[in-house]
N, C-alpha and C positions, 0 to 999 in steps of 0.2 A: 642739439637743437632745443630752444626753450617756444613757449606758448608767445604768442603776438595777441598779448591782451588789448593792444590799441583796438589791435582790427574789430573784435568785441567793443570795445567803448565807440568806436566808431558809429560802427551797427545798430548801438542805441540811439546815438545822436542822430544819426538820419533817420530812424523811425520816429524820430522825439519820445522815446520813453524814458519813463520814469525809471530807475534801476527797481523800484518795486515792478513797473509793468514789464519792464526787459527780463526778469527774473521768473516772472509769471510763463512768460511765453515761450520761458527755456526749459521748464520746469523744473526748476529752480529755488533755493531758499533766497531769498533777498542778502542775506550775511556771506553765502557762498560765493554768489553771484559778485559780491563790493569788493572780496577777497581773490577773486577772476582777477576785475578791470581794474584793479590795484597792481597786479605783478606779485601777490604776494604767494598764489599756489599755480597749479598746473595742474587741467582739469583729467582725470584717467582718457583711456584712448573712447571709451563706452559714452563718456560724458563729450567729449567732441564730438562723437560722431551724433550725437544727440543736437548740441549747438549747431553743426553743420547741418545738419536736415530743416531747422528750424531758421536759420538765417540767410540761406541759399550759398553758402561758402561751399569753397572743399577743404579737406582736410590740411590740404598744400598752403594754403591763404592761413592758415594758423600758427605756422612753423617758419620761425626766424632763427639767425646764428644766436650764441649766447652773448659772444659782445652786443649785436645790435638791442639783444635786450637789454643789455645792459647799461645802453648809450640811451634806451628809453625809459629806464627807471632813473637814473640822474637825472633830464630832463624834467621829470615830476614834479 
């Protein structure tokens, strides 16, 4: 299972933040946060469950197969 970073960049665009204000309200660095909604890391399980309190998700809404991640970072 990899992370469904869309579902995050999503989240910001329907709140319309900024990835500095997305990053703020995640608690969050702004560089981690860009390194999230890029596909480039995979947040620990402490740090999800952090995002999920904070954006009304669950845990489940985060987690995709590895292909489909990986049919969403070609897309990029």
């Amino acid at each position: 299972m990899a992370f469904n970073f869309v579902r995050l960049k999503n989240w910001q665009r329907e709140n319309r933040y900024t990835q500095v204000i997305a990053s703020q309200v995640l608690g969050m660095s702004q560089s981690y946060y860009a390194t999230l909604i890029a596909g480039g890391k995979s947040p620990s399980f402490k740090t999800l469950e952090k995002i999920c309190s904070k954006t009304g998700y669950n845990l489940n809404d985060f987690y995709i197969s590895d292909e489909e991640a990986l049919r969403l970072k070609a897309k990029m």
